[in-house]
Chimera marker file (.cmm) of the C-alpha trace (Angstrom):
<marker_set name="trace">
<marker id="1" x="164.295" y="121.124" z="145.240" r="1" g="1" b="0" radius="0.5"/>
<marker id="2" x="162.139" y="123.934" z="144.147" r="1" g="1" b="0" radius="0.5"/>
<marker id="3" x="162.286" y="125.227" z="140.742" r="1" g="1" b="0" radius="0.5"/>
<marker id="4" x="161.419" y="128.929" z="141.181" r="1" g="1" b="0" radius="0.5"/>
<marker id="5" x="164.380" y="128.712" z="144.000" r="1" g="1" b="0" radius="0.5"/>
<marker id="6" x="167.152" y="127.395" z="141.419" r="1" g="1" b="0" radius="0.5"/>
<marker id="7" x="165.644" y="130.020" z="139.085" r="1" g="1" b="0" radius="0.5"/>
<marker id="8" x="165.954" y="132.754" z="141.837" r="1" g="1" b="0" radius="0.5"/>
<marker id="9" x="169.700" y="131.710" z="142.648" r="1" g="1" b="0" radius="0.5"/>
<marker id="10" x="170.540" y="132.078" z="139.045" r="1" g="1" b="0" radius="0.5"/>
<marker id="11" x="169.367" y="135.454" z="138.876" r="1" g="1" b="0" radius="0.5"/>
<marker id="12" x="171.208" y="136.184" z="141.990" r="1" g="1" b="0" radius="0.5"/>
<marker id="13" x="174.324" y="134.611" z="140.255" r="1" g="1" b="0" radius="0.5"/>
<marker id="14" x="174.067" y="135.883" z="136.612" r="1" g="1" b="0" radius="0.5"/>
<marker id="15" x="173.694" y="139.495" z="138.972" r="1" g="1" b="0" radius="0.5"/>
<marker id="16" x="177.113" y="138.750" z="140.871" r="1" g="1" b="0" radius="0.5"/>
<marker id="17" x="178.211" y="138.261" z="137.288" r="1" g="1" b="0" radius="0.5"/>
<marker id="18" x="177.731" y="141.445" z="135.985" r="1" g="1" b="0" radius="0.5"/>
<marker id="19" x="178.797" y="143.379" z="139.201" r="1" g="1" b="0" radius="0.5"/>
<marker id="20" x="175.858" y="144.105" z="140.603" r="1" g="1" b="0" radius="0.5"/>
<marker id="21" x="176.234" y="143.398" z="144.904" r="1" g="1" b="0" radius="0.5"/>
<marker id="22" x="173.238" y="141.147" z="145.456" r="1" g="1" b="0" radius="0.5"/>
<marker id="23" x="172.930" y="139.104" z="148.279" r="1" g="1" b="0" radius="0.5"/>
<marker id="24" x="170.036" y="136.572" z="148.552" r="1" g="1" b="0" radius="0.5"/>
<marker id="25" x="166.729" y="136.943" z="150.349" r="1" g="1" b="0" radius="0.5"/>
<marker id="26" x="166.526" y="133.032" z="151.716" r="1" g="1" b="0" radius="0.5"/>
<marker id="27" x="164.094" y="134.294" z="154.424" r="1" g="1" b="0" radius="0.5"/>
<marker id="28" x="161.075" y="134.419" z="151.368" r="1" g="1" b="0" radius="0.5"/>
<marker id="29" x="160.778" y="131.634" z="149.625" r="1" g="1" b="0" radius="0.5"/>
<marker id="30" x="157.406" y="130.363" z="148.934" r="1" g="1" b="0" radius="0.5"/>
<marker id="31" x="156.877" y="126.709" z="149.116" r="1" g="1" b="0" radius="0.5"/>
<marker id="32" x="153.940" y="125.309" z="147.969" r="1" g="1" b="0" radius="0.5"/>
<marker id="33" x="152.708" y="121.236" z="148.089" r="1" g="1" b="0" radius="0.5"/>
<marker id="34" x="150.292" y="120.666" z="144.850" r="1" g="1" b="0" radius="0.5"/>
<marker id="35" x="148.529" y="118.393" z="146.459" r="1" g="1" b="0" radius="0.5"/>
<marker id="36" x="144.230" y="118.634" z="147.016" r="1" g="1" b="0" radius="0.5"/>
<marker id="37" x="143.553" y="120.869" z="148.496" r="1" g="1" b="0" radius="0.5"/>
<marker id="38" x="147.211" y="122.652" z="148.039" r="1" g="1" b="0" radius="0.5"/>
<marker id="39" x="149.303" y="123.845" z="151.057" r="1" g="1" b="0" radius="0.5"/>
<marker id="40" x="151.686" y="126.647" z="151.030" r="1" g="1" b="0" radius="0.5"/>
<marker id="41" x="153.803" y="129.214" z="153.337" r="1" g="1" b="0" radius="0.5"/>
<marker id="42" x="156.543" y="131.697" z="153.620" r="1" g="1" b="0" radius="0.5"/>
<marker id="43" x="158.994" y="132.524" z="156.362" r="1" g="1" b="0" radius="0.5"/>
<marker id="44" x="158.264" y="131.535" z="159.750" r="1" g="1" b="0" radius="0.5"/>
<marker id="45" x="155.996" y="129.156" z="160.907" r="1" g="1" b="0" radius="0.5"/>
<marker id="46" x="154.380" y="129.948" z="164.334" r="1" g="1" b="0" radius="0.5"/>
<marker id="47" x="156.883" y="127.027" z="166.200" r="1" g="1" b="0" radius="0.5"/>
<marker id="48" x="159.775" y="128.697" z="164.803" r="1" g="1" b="0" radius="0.5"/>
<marker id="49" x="158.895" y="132.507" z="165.595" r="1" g="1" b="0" radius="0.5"/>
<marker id="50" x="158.137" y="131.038" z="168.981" r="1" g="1" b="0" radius="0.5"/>
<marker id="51" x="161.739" y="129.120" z="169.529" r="1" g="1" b="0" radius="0.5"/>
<marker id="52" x="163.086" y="132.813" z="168.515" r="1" g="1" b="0" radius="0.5"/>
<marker id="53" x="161.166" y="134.151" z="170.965" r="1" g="1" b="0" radius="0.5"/>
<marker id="54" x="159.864" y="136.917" z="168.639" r="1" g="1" b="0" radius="0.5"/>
<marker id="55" x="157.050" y="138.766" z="169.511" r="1" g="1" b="0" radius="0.5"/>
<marker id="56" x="154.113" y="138.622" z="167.332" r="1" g="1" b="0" radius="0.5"/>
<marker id="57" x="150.380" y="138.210" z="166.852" r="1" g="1" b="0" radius="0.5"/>
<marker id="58" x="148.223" y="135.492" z="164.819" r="1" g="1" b="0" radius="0.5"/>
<marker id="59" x="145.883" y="136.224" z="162.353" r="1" g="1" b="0" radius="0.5"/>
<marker id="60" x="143.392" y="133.235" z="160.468" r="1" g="1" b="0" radius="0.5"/>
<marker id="61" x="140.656" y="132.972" z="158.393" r="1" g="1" b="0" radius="0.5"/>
<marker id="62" x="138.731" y="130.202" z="156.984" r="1" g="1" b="0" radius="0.5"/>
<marker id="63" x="138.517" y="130.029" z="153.578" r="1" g="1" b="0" radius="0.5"/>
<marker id="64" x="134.313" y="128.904" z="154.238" r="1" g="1" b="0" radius="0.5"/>
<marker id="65" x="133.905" y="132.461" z="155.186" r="1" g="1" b="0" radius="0.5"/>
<marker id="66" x="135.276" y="133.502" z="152.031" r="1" g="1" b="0" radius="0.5"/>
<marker id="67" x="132.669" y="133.984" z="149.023" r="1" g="1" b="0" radius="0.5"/>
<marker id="68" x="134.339" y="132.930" z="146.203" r="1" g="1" b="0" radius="0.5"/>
<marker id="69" x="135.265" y="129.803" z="147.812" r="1" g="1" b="0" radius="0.5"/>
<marker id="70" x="132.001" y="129.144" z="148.566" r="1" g="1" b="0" radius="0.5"/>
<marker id="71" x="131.417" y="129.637" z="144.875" r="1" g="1" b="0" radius="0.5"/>
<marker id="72" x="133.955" y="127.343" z="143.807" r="1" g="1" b="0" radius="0.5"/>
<marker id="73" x="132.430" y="124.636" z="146.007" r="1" g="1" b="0" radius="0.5"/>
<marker id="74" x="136.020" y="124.720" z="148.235" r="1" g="1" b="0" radius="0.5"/>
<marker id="75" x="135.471" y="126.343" z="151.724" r="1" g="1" b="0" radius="0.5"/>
<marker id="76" x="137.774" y="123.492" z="153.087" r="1" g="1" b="0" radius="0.5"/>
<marker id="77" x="141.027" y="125.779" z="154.100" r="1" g="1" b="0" radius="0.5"/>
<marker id="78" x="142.958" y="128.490" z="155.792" r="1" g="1" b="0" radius="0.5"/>
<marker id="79" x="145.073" y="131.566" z="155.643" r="1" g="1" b="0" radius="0.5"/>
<marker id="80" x="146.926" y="131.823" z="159.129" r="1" g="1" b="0" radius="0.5"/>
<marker id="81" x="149.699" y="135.272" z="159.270" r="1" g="1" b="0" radius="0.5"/>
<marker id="82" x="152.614" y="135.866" z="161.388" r="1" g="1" b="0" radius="0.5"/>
<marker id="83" x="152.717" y="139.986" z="162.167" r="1" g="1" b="0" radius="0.5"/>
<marker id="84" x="155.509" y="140.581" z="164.457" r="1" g="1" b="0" radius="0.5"/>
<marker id="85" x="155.416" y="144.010" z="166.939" r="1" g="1" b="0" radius="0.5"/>
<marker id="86" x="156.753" y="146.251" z="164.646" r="1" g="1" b="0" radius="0.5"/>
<marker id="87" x="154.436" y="144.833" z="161.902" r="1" g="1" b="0" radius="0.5"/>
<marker id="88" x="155.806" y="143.382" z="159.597" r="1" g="1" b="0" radius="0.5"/>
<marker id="89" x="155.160" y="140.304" z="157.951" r="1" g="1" b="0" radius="0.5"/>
<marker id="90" x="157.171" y="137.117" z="159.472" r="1" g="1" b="0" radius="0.5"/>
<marker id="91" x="155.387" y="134.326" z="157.874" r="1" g="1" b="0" radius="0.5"/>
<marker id="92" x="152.348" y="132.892" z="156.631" r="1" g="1" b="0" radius="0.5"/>
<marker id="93" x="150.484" y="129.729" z="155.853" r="1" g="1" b="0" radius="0.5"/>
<marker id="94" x="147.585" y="128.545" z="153.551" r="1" g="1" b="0" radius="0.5"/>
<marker id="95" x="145.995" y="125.618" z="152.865" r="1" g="1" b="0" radius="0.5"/>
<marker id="96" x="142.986" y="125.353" z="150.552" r="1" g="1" b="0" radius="0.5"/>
<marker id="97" x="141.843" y="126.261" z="146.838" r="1" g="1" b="0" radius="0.5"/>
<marker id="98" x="144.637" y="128.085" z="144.598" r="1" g="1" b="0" radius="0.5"/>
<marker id="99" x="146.930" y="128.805" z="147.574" r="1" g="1" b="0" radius="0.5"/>
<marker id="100" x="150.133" y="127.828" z="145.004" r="1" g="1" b="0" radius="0.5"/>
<marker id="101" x="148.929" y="131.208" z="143.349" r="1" g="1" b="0" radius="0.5"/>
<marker id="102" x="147.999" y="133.143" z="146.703" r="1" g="1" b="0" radius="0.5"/>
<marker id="103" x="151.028" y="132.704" z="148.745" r="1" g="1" b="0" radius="0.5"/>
<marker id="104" x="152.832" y="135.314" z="146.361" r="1" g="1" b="0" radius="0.5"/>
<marker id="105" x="150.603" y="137.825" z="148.150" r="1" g="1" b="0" radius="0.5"/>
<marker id="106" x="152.093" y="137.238" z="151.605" r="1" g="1" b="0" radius="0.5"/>
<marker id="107" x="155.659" y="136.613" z="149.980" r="1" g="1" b="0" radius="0.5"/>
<marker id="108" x="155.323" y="139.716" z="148.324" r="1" g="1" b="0" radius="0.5"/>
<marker id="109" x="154.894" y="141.487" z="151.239" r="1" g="1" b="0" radius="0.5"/>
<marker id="110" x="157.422" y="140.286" z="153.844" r="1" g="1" b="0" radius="0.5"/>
<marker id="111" x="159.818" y="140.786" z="151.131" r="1" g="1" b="0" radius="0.5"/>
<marker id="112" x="159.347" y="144.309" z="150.656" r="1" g="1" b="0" radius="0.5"/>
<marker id="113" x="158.941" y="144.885" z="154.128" r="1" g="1" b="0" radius="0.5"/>
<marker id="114" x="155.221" y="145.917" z="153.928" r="1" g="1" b="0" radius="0.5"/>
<marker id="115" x="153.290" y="146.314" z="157.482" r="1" g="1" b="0" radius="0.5"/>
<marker id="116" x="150.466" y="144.728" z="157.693" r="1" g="1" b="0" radius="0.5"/>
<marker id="117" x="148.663" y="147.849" z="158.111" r="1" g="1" b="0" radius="0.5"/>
<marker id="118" x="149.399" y="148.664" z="154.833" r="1" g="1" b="0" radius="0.5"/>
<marker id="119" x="147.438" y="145.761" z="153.513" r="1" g="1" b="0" radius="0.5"/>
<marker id="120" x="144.476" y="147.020" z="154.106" r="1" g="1" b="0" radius="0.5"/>
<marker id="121" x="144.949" y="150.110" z="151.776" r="1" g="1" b="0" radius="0.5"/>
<marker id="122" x="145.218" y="147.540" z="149.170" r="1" g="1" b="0" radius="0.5"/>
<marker id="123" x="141.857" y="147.047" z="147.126" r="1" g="1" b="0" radius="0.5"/>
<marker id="124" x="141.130" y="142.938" z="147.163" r="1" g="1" b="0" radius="0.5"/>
<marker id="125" x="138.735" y="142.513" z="144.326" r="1" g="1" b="0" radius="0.5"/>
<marker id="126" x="135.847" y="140.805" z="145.531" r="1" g="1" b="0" radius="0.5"/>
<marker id="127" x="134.507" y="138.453" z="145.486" r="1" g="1" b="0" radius="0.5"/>
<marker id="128" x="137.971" y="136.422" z="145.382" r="1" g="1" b="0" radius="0.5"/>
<marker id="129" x="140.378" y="134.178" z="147.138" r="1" g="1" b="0" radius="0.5"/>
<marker id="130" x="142.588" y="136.970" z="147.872" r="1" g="1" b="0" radius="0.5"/>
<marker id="131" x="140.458" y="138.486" z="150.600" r="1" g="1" b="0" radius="0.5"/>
<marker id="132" x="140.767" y="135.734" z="152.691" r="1" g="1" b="0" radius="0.5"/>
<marker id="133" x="144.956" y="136.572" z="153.029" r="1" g="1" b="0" radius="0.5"/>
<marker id="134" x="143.404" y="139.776" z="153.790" r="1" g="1" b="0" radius="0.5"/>
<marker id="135" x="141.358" y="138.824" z="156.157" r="1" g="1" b="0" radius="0.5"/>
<marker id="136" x="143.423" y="136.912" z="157.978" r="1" g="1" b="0" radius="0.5"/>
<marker id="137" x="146.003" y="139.927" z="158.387" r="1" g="1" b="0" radius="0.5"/>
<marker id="138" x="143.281" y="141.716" z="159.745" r="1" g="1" b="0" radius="0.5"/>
<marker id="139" x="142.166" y="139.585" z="162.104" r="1" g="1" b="0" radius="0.5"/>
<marker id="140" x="145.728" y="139.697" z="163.185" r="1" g="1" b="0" radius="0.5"/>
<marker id="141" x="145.521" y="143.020" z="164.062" r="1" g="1" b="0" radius="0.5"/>
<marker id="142" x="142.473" y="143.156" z="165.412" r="1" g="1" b="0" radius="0.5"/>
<marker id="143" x="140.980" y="145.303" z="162.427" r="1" g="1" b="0" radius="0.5"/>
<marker id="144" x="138.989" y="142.886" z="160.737" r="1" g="1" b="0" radius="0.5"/>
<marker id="145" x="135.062" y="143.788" z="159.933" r="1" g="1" b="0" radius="0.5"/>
<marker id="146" x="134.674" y="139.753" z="159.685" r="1" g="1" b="0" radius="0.5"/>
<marker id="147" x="136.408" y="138.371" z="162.638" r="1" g="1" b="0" radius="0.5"/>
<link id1="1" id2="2" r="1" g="1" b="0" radius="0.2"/>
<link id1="2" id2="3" r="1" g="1" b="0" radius="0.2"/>
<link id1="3" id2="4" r="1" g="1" b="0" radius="0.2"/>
<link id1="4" id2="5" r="1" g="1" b="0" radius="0.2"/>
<link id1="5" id2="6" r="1" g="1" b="0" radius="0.2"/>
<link id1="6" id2="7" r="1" g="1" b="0" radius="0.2"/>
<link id1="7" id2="8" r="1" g="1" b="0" radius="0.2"/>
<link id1="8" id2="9" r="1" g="1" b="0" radius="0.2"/>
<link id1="9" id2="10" r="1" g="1" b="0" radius="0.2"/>
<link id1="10" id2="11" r="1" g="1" b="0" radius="0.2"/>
<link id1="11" id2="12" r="1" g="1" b="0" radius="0.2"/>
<link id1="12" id2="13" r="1" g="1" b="0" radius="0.2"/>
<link id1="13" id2="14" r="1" g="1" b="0" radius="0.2"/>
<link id1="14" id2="15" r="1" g="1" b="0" radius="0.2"/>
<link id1="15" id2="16" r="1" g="1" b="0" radius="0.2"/>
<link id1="16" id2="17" r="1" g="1" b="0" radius="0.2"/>
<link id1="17" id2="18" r="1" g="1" b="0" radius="0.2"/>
<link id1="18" id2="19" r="1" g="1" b="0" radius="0.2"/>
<link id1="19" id2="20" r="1" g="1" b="0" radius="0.2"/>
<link id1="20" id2="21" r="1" g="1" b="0" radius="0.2"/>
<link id1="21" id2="22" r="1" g="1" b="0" radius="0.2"/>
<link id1="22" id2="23" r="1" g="1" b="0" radius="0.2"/>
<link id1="23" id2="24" r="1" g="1" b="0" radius="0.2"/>
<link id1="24" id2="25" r="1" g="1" b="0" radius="0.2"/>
<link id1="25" id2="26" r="1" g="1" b="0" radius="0.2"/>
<link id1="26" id2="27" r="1" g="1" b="0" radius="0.2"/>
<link id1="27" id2="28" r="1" g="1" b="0" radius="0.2"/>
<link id1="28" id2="29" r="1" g="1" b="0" radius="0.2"/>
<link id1="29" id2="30" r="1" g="1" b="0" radius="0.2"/>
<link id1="30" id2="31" r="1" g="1" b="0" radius="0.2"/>
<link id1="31" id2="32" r="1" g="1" b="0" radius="0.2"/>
<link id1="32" id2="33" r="1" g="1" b="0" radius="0.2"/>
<link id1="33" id2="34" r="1" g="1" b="0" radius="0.2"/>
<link id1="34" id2="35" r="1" g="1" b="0" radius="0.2"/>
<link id1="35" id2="36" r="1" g="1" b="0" radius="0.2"/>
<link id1="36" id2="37" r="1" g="1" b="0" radius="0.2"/>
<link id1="37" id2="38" r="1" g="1" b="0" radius="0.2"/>
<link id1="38" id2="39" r="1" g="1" b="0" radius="0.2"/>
<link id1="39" id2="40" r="1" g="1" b="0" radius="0.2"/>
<link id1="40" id2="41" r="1" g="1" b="0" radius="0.2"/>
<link id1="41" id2="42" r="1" g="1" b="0" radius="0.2"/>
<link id1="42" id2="43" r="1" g="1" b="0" radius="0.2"/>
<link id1="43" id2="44" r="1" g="1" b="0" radius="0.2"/>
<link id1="44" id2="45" r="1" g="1" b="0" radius="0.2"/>
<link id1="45" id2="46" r="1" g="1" b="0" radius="0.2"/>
<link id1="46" id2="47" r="1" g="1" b="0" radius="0.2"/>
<link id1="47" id2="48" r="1" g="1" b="0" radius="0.2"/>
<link id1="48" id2="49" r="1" g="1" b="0" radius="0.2"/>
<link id1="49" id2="50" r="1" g="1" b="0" radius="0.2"/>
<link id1="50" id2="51" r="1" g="1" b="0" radius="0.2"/>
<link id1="51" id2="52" r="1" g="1" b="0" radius="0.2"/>
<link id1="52" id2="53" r="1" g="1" b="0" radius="0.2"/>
<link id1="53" id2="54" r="1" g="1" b="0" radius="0.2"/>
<link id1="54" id2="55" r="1" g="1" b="0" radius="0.2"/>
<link id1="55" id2="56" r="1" g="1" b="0" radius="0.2"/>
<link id1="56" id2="57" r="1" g="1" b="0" radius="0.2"/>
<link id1="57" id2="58" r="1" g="1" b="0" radius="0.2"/>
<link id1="58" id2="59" r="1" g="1" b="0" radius="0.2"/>
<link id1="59" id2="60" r="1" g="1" b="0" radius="0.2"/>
<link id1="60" id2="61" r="1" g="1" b="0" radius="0.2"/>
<link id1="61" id2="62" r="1" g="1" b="0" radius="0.2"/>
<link id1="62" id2="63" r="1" g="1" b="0" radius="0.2"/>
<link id1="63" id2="64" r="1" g="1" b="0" radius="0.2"/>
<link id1="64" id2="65" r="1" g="1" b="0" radius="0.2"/>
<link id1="65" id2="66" r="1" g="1" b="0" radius="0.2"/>
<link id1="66" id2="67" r="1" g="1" b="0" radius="0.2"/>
<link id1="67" id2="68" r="1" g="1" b="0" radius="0.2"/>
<link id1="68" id2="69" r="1" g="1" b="0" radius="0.2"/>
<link id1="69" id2="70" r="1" g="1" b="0" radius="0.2"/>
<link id1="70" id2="71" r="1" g="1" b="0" radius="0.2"/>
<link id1="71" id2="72" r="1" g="1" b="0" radius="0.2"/>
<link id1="72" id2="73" r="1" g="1" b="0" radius="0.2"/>
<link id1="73" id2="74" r="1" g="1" b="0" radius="0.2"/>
<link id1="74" id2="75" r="1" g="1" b="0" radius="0.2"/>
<link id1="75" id2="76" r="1" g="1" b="0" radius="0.2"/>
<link id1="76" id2="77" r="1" g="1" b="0" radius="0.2"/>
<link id1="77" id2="78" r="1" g="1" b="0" radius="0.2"/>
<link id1="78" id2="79" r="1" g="1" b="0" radius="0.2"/>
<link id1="79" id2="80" r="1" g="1" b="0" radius="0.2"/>
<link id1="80" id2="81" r="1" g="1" b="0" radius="0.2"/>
<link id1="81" id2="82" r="1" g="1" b="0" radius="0.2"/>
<link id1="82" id2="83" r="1" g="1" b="0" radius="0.2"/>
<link id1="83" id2="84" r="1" g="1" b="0" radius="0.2"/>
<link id1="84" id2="85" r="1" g="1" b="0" radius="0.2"/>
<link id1="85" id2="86" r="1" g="1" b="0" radius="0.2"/>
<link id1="86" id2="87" r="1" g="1" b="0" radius="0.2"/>
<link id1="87" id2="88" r="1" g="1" b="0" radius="0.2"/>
<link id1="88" id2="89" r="1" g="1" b="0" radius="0.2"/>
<link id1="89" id2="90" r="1" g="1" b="0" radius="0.2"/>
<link id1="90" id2="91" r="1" g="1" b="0" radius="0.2"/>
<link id1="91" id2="92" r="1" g="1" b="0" radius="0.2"/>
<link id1="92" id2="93" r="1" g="1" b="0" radius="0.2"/>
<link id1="93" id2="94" r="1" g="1" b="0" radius="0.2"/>
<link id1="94" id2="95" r="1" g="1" b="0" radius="0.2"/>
<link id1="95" id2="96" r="1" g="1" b="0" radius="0.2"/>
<link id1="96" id2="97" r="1" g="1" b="0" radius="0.2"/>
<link id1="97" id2="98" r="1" g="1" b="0" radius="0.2"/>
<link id1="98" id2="99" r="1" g="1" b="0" radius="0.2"/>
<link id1="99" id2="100" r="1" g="1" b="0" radius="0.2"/>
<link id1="100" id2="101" r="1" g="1" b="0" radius="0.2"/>
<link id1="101" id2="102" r="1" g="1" b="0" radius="0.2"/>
<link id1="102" id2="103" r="1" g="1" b="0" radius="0.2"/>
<link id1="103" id2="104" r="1" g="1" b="0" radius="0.2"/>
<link id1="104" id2="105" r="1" g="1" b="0" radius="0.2"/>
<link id1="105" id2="106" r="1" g="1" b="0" radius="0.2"/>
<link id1="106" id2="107" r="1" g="1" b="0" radius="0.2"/>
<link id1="107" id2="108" r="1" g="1" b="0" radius="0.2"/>
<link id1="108" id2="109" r="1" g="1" b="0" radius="0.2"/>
<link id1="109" id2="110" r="1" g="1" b="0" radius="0.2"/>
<link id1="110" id2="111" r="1" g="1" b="0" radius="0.2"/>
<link id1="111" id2="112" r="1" g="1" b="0" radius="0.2"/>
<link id1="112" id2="113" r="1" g="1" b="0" radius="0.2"/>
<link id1="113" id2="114" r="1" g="1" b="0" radius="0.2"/>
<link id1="114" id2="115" r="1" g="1" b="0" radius="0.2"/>
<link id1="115" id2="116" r="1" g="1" b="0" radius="0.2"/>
<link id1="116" id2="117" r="1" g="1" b="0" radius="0.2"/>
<link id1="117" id2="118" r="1" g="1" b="0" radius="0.2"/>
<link id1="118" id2="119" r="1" g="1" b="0" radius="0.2"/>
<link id1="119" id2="120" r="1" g="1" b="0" radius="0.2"/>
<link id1="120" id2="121" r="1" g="1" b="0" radius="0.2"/>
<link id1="121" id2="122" r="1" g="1" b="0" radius="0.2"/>
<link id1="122" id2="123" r="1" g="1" b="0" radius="0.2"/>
<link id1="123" id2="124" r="1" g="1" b="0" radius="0.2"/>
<link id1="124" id2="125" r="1" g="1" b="0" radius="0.2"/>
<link id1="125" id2="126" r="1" g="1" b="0" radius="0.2"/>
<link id1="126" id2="127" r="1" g="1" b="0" radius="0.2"/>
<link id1="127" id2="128" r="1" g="1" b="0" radius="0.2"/>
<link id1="128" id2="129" r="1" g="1" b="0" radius="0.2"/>
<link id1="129" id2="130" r="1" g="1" b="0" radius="0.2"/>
<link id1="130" id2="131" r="1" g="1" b="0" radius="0.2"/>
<link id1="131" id2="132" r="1" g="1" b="0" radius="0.2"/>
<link id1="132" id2="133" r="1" g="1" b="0" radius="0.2"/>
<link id1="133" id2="134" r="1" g="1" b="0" radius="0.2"/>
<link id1="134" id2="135" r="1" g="1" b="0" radius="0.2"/>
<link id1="135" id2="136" r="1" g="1" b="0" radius="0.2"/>
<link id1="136" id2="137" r="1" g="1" b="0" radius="0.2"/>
<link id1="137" id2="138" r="1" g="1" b="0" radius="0.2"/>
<link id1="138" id2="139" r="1" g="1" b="0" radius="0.2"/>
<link id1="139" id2="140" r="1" g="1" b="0" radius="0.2"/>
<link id1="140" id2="141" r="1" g="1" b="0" radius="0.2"/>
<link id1="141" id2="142" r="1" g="1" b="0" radius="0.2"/>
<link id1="142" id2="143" r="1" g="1" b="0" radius="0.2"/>
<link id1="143" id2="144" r="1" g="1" b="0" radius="0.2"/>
<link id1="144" id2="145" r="1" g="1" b="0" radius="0.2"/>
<link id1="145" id2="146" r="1" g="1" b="0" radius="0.2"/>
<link id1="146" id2="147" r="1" g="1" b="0" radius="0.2"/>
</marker_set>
């Protein structure tokens, strides 16, 4: 019932088409609520992780730590990240202000297998939503200058 999904399979199909071996990537699929304030996540939610017994560590931030959502009068929110041991991205969470446009960020990188090391050698602009997602990886490793 998402529209980017059905989009996503008919790439993957119109691929299969033309030859090209191309199996789907189920495991990052944003899904995003438009409701106010918006919710969305990717991959695994911190119940599920848990029931696979994965290792990993929690990282959150609130988005009234965050500047520009102080400056868009909406500090009501959160960014919570799944890093498992070996780094990598297994799912995240938002709700708040413009997380329908953030949660690309966090799909972005579980899909192509960043570490969430890596993040941090990515310049967020500030001051902007974004940080918070980096924040919140941060604090997940224990690296964060706000935590």
């Amino acid at each position: 019932m998402l529209a980017h999904k059905a989009s996503y399979d008919a790439w993957i199909l119109a691929e299969q088409f033309a030859g090209i071996i191309r199996k789907p990537n189920y495991d990052v699929v944003p899904s995003c609520v438009y409701t106010y304030p918006e919710i969305a996540w990717v991959g695994l939610s911190e119940e599920s992780a848990k029931q696979s017994n994965l290792e990993f560590k929690v990282g959150r931030t609130q988005f009234a730590a965050n500047g520009k959502a102080l400056a868009m009068g909406e500090a009501e929110g959160q960014i919570k990240t799944l890093i498992g041991k070996d780094g990598k991205f297994l799912g995240t969470a938002m709700w708040g202000p413009e997380v329908s446009n953030l949660i690309i960020e966090a799909t972005s990188f579980q899909a192509l297998h960043i570490v969430g090391q890596q993040v941090g050698e990515v310049i967020h602009p500030h001051p902007t939503l974004s940080e918070a997602f980096l924040d919140a990886t941060e604090n997940a490793l224990g690296t964060s200058a706000h935590s």
